[in-house]
C-alpha positions as a Markdown table, in Angstrom:
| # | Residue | x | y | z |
|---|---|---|---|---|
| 1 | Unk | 126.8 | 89.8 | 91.5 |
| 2 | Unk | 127.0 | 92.3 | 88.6 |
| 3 | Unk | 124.2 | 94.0 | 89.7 |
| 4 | Unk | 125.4 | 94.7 | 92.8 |
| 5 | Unk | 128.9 | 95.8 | 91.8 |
| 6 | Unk | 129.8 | 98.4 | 94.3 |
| 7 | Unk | 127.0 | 100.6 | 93.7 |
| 8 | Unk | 127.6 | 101.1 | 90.5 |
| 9 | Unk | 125.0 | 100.8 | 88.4 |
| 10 | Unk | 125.7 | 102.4 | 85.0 |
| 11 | Unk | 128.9 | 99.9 | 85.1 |
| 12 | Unk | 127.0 | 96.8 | 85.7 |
| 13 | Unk | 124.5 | 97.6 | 83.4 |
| 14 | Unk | 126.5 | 98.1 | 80.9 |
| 15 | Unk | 128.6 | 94.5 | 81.3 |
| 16 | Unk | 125.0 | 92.8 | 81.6 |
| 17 | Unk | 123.9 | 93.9 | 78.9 |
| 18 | Unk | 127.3 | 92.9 | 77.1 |
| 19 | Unk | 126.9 | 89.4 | 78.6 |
| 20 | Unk | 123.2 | 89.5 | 77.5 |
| 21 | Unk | 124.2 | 90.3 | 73.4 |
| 22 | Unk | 126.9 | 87.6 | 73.8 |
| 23 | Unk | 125.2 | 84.8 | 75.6 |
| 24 | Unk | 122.1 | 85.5 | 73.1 |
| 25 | Unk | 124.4 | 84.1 | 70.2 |
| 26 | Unk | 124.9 | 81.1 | 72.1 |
| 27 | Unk | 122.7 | 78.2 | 71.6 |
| 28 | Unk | 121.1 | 76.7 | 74.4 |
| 29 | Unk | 122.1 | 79.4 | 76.6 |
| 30 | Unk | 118.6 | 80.0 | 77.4 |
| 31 | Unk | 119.6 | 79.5 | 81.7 |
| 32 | Unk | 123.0 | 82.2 | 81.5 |
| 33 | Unk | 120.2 | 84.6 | 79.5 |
| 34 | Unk | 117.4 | 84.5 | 81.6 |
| 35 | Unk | 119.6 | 84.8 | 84.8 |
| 36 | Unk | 120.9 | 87.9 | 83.0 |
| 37 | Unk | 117.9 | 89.8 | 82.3 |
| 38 | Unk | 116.8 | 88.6 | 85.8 |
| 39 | Unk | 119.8 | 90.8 | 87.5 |
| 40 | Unk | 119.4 | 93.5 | 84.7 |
| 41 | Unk | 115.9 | 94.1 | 85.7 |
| 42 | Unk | 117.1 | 94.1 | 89.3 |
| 43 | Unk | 119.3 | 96.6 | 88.5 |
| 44 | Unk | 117.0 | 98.9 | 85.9 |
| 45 | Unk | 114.9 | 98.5 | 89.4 |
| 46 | Unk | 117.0 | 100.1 | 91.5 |
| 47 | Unk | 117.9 | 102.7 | 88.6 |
| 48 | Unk | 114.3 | 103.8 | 88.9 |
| 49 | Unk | 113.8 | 102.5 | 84.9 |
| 50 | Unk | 110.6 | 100.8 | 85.9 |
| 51 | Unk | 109.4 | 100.1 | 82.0 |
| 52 | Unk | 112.6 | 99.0 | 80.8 |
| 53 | Unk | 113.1 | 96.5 | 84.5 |
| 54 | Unk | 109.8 | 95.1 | 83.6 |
| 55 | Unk | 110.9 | 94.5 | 79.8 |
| 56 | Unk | 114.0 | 92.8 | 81.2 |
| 57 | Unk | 112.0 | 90.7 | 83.9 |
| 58 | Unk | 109.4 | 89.6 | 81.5 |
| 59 | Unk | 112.0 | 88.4 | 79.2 |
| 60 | Unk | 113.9 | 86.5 | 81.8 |
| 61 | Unk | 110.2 | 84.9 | 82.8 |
| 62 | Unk | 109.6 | 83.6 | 79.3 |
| 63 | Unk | 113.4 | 81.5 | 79.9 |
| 64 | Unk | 112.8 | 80.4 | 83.8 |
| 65 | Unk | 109.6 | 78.7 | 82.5 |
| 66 | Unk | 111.1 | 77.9 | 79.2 |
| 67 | Unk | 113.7 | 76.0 | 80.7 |
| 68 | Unk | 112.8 | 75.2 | 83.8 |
| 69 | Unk | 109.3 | 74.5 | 84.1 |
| 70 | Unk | 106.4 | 76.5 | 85.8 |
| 71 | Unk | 106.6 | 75.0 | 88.9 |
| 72 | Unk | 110.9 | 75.2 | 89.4 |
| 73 | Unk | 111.7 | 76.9 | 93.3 |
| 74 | Unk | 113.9 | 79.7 | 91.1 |
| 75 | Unk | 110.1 | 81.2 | 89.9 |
| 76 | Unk | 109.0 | 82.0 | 93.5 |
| 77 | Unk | 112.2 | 85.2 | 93.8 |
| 78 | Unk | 111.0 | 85.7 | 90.6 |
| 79 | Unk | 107.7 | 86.3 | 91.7 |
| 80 | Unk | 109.4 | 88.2 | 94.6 |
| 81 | Unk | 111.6 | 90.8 | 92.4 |
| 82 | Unk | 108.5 | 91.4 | 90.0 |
| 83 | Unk | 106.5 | 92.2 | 93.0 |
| 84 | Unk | 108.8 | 94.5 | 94.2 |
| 85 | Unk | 109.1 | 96.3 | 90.7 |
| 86 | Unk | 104.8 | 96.4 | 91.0 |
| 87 | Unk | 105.0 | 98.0 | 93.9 |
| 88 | Unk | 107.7 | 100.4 | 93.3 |
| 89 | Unk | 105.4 | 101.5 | 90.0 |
| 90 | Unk | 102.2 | 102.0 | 92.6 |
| 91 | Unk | 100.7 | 98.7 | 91.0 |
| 92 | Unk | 99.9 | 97.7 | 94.5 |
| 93 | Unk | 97.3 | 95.0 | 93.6 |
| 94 | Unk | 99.6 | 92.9 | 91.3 |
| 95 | Unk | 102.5 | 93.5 | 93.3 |
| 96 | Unk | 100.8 | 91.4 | 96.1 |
| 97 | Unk | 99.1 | 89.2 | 94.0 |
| 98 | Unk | 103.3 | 88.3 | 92.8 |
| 99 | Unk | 104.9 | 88.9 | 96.4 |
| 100 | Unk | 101.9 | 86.6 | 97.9 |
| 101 | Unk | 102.6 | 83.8 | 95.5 |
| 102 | Unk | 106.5 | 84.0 | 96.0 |
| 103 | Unk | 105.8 | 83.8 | 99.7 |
| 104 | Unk | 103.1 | 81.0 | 99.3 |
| 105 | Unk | 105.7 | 79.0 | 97.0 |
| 106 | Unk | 108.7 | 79.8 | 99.0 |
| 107 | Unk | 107.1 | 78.1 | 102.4 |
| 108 | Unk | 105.4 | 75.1 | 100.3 |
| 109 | Unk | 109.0 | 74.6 | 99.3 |
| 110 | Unk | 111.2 | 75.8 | 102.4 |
| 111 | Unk | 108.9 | 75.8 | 105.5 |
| 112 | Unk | 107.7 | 79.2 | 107.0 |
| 113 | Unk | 111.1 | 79.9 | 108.8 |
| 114 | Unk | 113.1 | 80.4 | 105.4 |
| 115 | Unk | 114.1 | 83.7 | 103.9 |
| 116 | Unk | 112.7 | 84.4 | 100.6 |
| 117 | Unk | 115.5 | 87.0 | 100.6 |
């Protein structure tokens, strides 16, 4: 929801990345941080910070798997918002290679008629 916050982006970065020093001090808060850097690359994303969204997106990888496991229906938008982020840098190959995978996963788990989005 914070990275969505009406369009203002230099505000919600700003309180994720807040949420992100605080919830790193926090023991076994491994789930808040990883969905944290998930919607602070979303939002470096949309900011056109392509290096720094893949820096936050790689860190909230390492904690979806970490806690999650590899296989967990959460990795498949994952997939989805890397992709996106690949193909927004012109890295058109591994965007689809990700965005392929997230649809793949997404109808193993949902059926073909669900929204990945």
């Amino acid at each position: 929801v914070l990275e969505l916050h009406a369009g203002d982006v230099q505000a919600a970065e700003r309180w994720l990345r807040q949420g992100l020093a605080e919830a790193e001090a926090v023991p076994g808060a491994e789930p808040l941080q990883a969905q944290l850097y998930e919607a602070l690359g979303n939002t470096l994303r949309r900011s056109a910070r392509g290096a720094e969204a893949r820096q936050a997106l790689a860190q909230a990888e390492v904690r979806w798997r970490a806690h999650l496991g590899p296989e967990h229906p959460y990795l498949a938008r994952h997939a989805f918002n890397v992709g996106l982020l690949l193909a927004e840098l012109g890295e058109l190959e591994a965007a689809s290679e990700r965005l392929e995978h997230a649809r793949a996963r997404w109808v193993a788990l949902y059926g073909a008629s669900a929204s990945l989005v």
